[in-house]
C-alpha positions as CSV (number, residue, x, y, z in Angstrom):
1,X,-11.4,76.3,-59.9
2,X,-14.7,77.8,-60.3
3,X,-16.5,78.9,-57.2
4,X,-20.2,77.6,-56.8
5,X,-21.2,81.5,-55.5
6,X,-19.9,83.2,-58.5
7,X,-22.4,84.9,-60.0
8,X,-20.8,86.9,-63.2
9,X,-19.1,85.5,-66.0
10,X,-19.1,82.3,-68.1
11,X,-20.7,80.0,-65.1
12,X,-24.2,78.3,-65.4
13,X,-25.4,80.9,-63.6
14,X,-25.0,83.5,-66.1
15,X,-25.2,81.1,-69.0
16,X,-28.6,80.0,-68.4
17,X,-30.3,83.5,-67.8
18,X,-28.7,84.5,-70.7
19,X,-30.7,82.0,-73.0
20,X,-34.0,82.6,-70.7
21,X,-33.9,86.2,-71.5
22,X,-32.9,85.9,-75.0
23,X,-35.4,83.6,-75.8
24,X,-38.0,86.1,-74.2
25,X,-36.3,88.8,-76.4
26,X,-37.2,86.0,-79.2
27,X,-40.6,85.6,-78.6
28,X,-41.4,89.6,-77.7
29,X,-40.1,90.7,-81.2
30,X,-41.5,87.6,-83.2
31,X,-44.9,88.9,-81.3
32,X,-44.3,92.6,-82.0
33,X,-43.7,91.9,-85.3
34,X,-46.7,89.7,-85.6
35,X,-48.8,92.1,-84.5
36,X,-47.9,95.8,-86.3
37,X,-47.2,93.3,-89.2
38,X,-43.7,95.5,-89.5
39,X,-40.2,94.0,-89.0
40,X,-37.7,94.9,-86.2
41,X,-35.5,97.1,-88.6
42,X,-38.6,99.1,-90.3
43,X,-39.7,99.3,-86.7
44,X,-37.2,101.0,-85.2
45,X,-36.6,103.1,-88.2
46,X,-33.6,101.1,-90.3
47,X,-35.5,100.2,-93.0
């Protein structure tokens, strides 16, 4: 049984602040990228 207060591991909780803050990740390096007109890798030195 799953306890409503739990507040780490796979519960909603966790599960949906884990897609908020990826899709901000998302959208910060599509905008990065958009704007130095370099990708992530070349960014950060990879490429």
């Amino acid at each position: 049984m799953e306890s409503q207060d739990a507040k780490f591991g796979f519960t909603q909780f966790a599960e949906t602040w884990n897609g908020r803050l990826a899709m901000l990740g998302f959208v910060i390096g599509l905008g990065t990228e958009l704007l130095t007109g370099q990708g992530i890798l070349s960014q950060i030195g990879l490429m």
